[in-house]
N, C-alpha and C positions, 0 to 999 in steps of 0.2 A: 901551291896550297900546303904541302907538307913542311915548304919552311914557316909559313905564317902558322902553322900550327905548333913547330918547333918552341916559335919563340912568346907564341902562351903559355905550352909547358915552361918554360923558364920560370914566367910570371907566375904559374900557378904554383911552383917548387919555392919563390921567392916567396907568395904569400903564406903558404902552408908553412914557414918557418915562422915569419912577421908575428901570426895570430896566436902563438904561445911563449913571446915575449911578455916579461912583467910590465915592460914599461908600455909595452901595447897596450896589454890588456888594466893598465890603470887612466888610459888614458880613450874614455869611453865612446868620445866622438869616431878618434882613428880606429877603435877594434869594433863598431857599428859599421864603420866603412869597408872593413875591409873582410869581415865575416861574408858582405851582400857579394864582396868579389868573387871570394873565394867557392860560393856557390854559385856564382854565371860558372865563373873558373874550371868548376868539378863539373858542370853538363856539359862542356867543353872537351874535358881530358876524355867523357866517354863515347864523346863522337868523333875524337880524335883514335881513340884507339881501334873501331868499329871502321872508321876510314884505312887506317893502316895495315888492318887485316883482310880490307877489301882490295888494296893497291897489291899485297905481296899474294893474295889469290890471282889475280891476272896477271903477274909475274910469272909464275906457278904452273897456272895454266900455259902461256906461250913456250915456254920453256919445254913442255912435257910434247908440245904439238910439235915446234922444232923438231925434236930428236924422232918422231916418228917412228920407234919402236916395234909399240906397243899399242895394237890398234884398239882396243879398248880401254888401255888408259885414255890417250888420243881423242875419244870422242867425249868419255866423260871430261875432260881437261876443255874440250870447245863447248861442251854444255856452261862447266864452270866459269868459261870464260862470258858467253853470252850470256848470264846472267847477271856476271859483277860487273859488266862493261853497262848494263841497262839500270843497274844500281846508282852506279857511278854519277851520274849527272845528278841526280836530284837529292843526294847527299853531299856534292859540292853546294850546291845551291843553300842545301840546310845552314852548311857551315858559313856560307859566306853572311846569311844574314845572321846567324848566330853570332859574327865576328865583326857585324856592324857595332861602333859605341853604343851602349846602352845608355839613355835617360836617367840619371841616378833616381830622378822624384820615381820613377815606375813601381821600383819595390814598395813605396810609402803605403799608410792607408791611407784612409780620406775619409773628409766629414763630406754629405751631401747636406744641401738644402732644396727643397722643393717650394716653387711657390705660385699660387693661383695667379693667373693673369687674364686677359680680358676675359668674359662670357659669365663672370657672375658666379654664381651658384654651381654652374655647368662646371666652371672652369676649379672652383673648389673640389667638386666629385673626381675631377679627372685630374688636379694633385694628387687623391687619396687612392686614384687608381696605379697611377705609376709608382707612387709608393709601394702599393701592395705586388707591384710587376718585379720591382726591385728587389724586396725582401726574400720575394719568392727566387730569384735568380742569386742572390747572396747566401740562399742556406744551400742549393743546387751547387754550389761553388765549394761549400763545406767552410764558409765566412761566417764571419758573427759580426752584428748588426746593434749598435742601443740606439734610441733616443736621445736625442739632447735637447730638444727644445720644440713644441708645435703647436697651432693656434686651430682649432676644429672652423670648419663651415657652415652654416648656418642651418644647408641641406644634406650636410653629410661630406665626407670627405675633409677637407685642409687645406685655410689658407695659405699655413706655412708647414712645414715639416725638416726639419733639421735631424739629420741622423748619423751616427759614425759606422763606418765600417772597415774590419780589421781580416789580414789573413796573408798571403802571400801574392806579389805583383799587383794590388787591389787598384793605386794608382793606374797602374799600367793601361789597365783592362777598360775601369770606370770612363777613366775621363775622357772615351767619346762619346757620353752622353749628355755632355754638359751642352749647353742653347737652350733654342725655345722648340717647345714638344707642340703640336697642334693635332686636335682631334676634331673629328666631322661626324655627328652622328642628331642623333634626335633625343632630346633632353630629358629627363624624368619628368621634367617638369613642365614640359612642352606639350599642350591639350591639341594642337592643331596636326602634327606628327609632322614639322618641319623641321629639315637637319640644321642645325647649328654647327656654329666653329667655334670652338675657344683652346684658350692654350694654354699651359703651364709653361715655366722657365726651372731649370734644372743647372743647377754650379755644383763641381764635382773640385773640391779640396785637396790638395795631397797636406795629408796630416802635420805639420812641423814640428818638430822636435825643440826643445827646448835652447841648443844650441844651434839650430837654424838660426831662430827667430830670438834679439835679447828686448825684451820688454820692462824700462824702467819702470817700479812699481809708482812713481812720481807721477808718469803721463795718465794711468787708467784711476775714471773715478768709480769707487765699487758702490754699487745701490740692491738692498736686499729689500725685498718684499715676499707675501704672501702669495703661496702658489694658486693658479686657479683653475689649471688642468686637474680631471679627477686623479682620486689617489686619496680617499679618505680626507677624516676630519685632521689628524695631525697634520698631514700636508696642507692643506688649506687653512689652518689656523697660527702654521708657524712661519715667521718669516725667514724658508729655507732656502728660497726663488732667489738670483744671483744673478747682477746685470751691472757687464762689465761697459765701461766709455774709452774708449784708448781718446785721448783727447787732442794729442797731433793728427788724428788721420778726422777725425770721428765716427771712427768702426764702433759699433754697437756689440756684445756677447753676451747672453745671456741661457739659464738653464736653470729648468722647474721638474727639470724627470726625480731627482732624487729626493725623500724624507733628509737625507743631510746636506744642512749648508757646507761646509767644506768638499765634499762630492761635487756638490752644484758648481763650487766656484772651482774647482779642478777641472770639469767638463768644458769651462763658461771659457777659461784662460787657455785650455787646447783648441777652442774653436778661432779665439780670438787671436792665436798663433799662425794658425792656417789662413784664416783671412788676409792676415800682414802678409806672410809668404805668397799669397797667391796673386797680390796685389804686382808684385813684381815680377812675376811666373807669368801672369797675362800680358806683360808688354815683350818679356821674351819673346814668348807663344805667338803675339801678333809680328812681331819684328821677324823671328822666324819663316811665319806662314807665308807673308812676305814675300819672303827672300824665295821661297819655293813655291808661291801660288799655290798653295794647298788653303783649303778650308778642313780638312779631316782634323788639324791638330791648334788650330788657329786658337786664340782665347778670345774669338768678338761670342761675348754672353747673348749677345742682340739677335742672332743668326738662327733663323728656322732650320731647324735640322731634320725631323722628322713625323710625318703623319700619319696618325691613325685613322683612318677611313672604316667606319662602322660598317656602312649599307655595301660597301664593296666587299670588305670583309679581308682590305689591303691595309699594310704598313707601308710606306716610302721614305726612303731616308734621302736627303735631296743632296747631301755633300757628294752621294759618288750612284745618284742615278739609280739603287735597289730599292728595287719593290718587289712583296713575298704577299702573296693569297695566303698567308697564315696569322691573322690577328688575333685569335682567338689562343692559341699557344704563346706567341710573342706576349700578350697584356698576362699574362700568365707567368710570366718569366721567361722564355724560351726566348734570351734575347741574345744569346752566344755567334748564334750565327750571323746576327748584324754586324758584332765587333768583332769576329774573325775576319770579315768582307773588310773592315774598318781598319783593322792593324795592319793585312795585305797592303791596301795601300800604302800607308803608311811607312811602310816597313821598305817597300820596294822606291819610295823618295829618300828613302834613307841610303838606300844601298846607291843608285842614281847620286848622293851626294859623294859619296865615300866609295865610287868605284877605283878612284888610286890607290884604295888599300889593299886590290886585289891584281 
């Protein structure tokens, strides 16, 4: 272990020089890459050092018991030791998944889209529900969230909802929410008081960056209309609404949140980036999952992932078998503890891949 950490500090002395080069730092792709290192990098150096002053305590210790002296040094020396030797395993373990590669997309953010799927009306309410599950878990995280684009339901809630969200690891964390969401409950609208099913579908983006993704201005055809989302008479009177065609693929972009067309079509052309990117990220993702029989990291959009059950007053996420008696905090936001359940796995196929590096 302590050579494998040796030779990150290297890497970390290597980059800590790298990121105040001019030529790095004029060259913005490689000082974006290598800033995200340098911060894996730096959690590293201080669990490496916390480790090293855990190995030279049991050192410390043995050594003081050896000489047998001094019977209270001696005992306090086999306290010290019984404690760092019960440390020791589960800070190995820390570091080993610490030390698995990291997913570059992880640090990204991501655009989400929401959108009604079977049940009608139902299934509109319970887009506008996870929406509000989301937002609520995004400011909880200390994220920031805007609109970029959503069509209202007829009963309340949203056919579509498109939204970005920005912060630290947001890829990371999000995108085990991406499939199909299914709810069971008894409808608003429902006079007989029979439970229904319907379901929203949930795509979670990691945001591309300009130099990900290069899009000739040739291929997309831009079309500007009036907005028809509220937001006053200026928004709906000006043609500020922005709808992008990339016409190789024919990915559709568009965005009506802002009073300015250039906003609009700045919002319309990061969505329509991420789409491209993700287009490719999901054959990875499925080729990947693949190779590991995992559905936790998989990109099939089509995959029921998890249920909300009203009358139980259960969620069930069906990729890895949990279900929690807590629906009412989860549709609330309280949804950390499904993707900490979510990254465990995840994280422990990772390690299962990449056990020669240890």
């Amino acid at each position: 272990m302590i050579d494998k950490l040796n030779i990150v500090k290297q890497r970390f002395d290597e980059v800590n020089d790298l990121i105040i080069q001019p030529d790095i730092i004029a060259d913005q792709k490689r000082y974006i890459e290598l800033n995200k290192e340098y911060k894996d990098l730096r959690a590293l150096m201080d669990v490496r050092e916390f480790y090293m002053e855990l190995t030279n305590n049991i050192e410390e210790a043995e050594e003081i018991i050896a000489d047998g002296s001094d019977a209270e040094m001696t005992e306090m020396a086999k306290l010290q030791l019984e404690e760092a030797k019960e440390e020791l395993p589960k800070l190995e373990e820390k570091i080993r998944m610490m030390l698995v590669p990291k997913d570059p997309d992880d640090a990204k953010n991501v655009v989400v889209e929401i959108r009604a799927g079977t049940g009608g009306d139902e299934a509109s309410i319970f887009a506008g529900d996870l929406y509000r599950m989301y937002t609520k878990y995004v400011e909880s995280k200390g994220w920031k969230h805007n609109i970029v684009d959503y069509s209202e339901g007829t009963s309340g809630g949203f056919k579509e909802m498109i939204f970005e969200v920005s912060g630290e690891d947001v890829y990371g964390t999000m995108k085990f929410e991406a499939g199909v969401h299914r709810v069971q409950r008894v409808p608003q609208t429902e006079t007989q008081g029979r439970v229904h099913t319907s379901a929203a579908t949930v795509m979670v983006l990691p945001e591309a960056e300009e130099f990900d993704v290069e899009i000739d201005p040739n291929d997309v055809r831009i079309d500007y209309f009036c907005s028809s989302g509220p937001g006053g008479q200026s928004v709906n009177t000006t043609y500020s609404a922005v709808r992008l065609t990339h016409e190789p693929t024919g990915l559709v972009a568009q965005c009506q949140d802002q009073k300015s067309q250039h906003k609009n079509k700045d919002k319309a052309f990061r969505v329509l980036r991420s789409r491209l990117y993700e287009m490719e990220l999901a054959k990875k993702q499925e080729a990947d999952a693949a190779k590991r029989n995992s559905m936790v990291s998989s990109g099939d959009r089509s995959a029921k992932i998890r249920t909300y059950n009203y009358s139980q007053g259960r969620v069930t996420d069906h990729r890895i078998n949990l279900t929690l008696y807590d629906l009412s905090n989860i549709i609330n936001g309280d949804i950390q503890k499904i993707i900490d359940e979510l990254q465990l796995v995840e994280n422990t196929e990772k390690l299962k891949e990449n056990s020669d590096l240890f």
